[in-house]
C-alpha positions, 0 to 999 in steps of 0.5 A: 636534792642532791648532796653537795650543793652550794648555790641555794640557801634559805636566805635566797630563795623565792618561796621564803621570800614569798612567804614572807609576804603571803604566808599566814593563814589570814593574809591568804584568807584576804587574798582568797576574798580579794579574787572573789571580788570583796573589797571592803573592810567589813566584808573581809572581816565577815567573810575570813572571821579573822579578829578586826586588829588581824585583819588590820594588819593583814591589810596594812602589810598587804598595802604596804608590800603593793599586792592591795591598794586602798581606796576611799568610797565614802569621805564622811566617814572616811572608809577605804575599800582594798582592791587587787594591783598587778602584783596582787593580780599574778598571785592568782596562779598561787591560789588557784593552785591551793583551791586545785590541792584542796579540791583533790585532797581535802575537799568535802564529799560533796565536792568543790565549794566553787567551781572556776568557769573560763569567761572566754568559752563558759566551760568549767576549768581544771587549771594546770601549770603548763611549759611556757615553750611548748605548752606541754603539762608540767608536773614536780617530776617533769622539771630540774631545778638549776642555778638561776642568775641571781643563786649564791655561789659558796667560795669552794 
């Protein structure tokens, strides 16, 4: 960053706020199961080995912030499944991300764990992060962070 600025601070910055919303091991684990199309508790529970009153809570915040909405599949007894909302939706790009970083450094010899195929061609995938104006790749060295409309300015 460069020395002497004043727009961005920590408590106005959307990966902090992000992280605060998605940002522990369990809830990315819910999301991980959540995009692979697992809805219910038990499942989760399974599936991310996370402790029952963590999953819980996981589940509660992920509900509360709008990113899974419950919902009833048996009335006696009452159980819910958790399904993705739009907000819950466009974190997909975040996990694919991770699954990409994962895949590259800290993957088995083997290879991937999973594979994404493209349901509209049947090809196998490597997503990337393009420019939404010329469509061209984008990678950390190919963008300069500036002041947005909601930075902080500090009174000189």
């Amino acid at each position: 960053m460069e020395p002497g600025r004043t727009w961005f601070t920590n408590e106005n910055c959307s990966v902090a706020r992000t992280l605060e919303v998605i940002g522990e091991r369990w809830t990315l684990l819910v999301l991980r199961e959540a995009f692979l199309g697992v809805r219910r508790f038990e499942e989760l529970h399974r599936n991310t080995g996370a402790a029952r009153n963590i999953l819980a809570a996981r589940l509660r915040k992920l509900v509360e912030r709008g990113i899974l909405e419950r919902r009833p599949y048996e009335e006696h007894p009452p159980r819910f499944e958790y399904r993705l909302t739009g907000r819950g939706l466009d974190l997909y790009p975040i996990l694919v991300s991770l699954v990409r970083w994962g895949d590259k450094y800290v993957a088995d010899p083997s290879g991937p764990p999973i594979v994404l195929e493209h349901k509209a061609c049947g090809h196998d995938i490597l997503p990337q992060l393009v420019c939404s104006e010329c469509g061209g790749e984008i990678a950390a060295r190919d963008v300069i962070a500036k002041p947005g409309p909601g930075a902080l300015r500090k009174p000189a």
